[in-house]
C-alpha positions in Angstrom: 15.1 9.3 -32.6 14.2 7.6 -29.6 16.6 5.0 -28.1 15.2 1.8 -27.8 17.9 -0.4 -26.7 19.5 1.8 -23.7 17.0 1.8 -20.6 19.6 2.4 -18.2 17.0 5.9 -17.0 19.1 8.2 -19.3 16.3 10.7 -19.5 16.0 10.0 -23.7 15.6 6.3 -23.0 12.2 4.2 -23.8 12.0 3.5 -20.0 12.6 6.7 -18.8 10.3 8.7 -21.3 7.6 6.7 -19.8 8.0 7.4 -16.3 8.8 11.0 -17.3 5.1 11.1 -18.8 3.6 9.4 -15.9 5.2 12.6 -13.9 4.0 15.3 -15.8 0.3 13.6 -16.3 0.5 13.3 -12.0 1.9 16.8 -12.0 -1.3 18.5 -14.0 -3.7 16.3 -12.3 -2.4 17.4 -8.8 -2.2 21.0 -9.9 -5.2 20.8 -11.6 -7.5 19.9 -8.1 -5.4 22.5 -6.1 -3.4 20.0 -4.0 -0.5 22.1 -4.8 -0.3 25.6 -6.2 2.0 28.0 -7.6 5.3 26.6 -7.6 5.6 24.2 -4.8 5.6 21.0 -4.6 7.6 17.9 -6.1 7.4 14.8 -7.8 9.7 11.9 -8.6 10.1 8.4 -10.0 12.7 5.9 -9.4 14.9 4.9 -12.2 17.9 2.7 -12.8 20.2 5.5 -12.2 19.1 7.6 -9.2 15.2 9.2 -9.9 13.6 11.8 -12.5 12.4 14.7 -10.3 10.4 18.0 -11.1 12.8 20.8 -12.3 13.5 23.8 -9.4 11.1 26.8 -9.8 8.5 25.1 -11.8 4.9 24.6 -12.1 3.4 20.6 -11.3 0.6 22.0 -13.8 3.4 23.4 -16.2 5.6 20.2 -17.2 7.4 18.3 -19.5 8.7 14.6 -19.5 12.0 16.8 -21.4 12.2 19.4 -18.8 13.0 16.8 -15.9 15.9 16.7 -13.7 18.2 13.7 -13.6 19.6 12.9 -9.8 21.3 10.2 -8.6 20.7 8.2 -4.9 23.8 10.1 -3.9 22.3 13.6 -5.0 24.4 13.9 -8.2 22.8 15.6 -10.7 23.4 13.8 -13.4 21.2 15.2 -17.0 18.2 17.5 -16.9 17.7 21.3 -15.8 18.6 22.3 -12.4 16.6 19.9 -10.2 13.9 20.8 -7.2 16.2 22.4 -4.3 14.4 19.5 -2.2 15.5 16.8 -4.6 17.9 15.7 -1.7 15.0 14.7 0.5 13.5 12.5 -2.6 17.1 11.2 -1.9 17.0 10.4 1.4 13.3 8.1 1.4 15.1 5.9 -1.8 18.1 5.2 0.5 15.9 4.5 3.4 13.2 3.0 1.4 14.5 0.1 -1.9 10.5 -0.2 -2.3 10.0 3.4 -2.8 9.3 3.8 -6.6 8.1 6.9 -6.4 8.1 10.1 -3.9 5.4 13.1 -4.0 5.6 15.9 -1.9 2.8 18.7 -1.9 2.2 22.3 -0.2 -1.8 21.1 -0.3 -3.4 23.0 2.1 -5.3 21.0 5.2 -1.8 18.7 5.9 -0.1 22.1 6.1 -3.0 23.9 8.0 -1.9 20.7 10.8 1.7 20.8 10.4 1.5 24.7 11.8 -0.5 23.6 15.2 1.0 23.2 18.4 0.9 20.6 20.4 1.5 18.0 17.9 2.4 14.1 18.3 5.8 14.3 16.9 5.5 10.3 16.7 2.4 10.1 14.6 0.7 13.5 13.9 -3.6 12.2 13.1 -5.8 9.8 14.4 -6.7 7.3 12.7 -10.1 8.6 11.8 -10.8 6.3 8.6 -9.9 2.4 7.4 -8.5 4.1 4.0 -6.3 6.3 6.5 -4.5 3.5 8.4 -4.4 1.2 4.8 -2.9 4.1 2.8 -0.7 6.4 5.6 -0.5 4.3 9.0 1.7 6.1 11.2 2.4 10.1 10.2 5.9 11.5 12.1 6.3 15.0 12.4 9.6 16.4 11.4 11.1 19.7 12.8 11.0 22.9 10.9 13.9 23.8 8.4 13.8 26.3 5.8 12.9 24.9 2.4 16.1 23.0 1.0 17.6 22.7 4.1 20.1 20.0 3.8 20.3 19.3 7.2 16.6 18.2 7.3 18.0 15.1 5.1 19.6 12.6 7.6 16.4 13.3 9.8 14.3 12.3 7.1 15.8 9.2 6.3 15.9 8.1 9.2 12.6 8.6 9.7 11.6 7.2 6.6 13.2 3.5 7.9 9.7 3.2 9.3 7.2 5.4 8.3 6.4 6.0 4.7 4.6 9.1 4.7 5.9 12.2 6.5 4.8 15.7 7.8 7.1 18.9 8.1 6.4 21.0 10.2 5.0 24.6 8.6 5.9 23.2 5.5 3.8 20.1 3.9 3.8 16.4 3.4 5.9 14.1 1.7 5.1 10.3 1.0 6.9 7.2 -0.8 4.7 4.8 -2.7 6.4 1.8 -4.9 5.1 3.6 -7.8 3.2 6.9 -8.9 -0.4 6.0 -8.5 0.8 4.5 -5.1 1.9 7.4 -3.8 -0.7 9.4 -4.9 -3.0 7.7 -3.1 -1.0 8.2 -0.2 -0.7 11.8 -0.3 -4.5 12.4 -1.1 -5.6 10.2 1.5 -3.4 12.4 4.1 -4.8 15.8 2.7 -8.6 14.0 3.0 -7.5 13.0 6.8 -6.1 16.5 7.2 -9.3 18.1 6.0 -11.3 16.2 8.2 -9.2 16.3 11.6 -9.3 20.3 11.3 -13.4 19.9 10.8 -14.1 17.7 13.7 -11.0 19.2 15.9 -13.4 21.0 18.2 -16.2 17.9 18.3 -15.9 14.3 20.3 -14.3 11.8 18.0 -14.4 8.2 17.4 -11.2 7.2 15.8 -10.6 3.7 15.0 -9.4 1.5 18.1 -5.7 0.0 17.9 -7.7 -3.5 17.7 -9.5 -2.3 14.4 -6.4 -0.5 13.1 -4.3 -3.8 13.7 -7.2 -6.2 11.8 -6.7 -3.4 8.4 -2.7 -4.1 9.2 -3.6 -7.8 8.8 -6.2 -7.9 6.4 -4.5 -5.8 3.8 -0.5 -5.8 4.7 0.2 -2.6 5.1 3.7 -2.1 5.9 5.3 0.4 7.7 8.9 0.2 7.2 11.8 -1.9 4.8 12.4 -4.7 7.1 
């Protein structure tokens, strides 16, 4: 029977079971258009007790709001199957981030396809080539290469996640907070669009928005960059 009293994010709590759902129905639609594949990729949702997150070694198009993982801000792992081995970076953009609701991070191919070029802007990897680009992403850090589950990519993330909330790992993918699913959805799909389209005109003169025109979006539609 479903507990309708406890909502403390117990993963067979009301609350819970609803953000579990939202999860799995993000984590078909996702797979579903190819912005991941296989089995990469990971989703979470905050919760009063840490965050639900994708199990380790499984399919975005193959879950269930049962089979998710249970962590806490600390990286406990506190109910659930054994979490995604990169639960520790959903971790680190909570800490950094008490807005965050929600982190995605994808293996969808055009952000990757930029985040294995040379020559990068370690500071803020694309142009801003669109309006939606600077609404949604604003400023995209680069962060250095670590094998997948790396802890020791953490405390670089969170730091860098004080100020930016979308980020790009190098030859690996991106990973974005939003303050809830559909948020950060937008995020991350608006990054693989930019992505896409940075790799097609990459060889052709550009216009990209001036820093006048990126600062109006800023002020028009407060988009904000960091937690203070």
């Amino acid at each position: 029977m479903t507990d309708t009293t406890d909502t403390t994010g117990k993963i067979g709590t009301t609350d819970a079971a609803g953000r579990a759902r939202q999860v799995v129905d993000l984590g078909s639609s996702l797979f579903g258009r190819r912005l991941t594949h296989g089995r990469t990729g990971n989703i979470s949702v905050r919760t009063d007790d840490g965050f639900l997150i994708t199990p380790t070694g499984e399919s975005l198009g193959d879950l269930s709001p049962a089979g998710l993982s249970l962590v806490s801000l600390t990286e406990d792992h506190l109910d659930g199957p054994r979490p995604s081995k990169e639960a520790f970076l959903h971790a680190a953009f909570y800490r950094a981030r008490p807005d965050a609701g929600a982190v995605v991070h994808l293996h969808s191919t055009h952000s990757v396809a930029v985040s294995c070029h040379d020559g990068l802007d370690p500071d803020d990897v694309l142009p801003p080539l669109t309006a939606y680009y600077v609404m949604r992403v604003g400023r995209l850090p680069l962060l250095p290469y670590h094998a997948p589950g790396d802890p020791a990519l953490g405390p670089i993330a969170e730091r860098a996640a004080r100020t930016a909330h979308a980020l790009l790992l190098a030859n690996h993918g991106p990973i974005v907070a939003g303050p809830d699913l559909a948020a950060a959805a937008d995020i991350v799909e608006e990054l693989e669009e930019t992505a896409r389209l940075w790799l097609l005109l990459r060889e052709r003169p550009t216009r990209p928005l001036t820093p006048a025109q990126a600062a109006d979006l800023n002020a028009r539609y407060d988009v904000r960059r960091s937690t203070s």
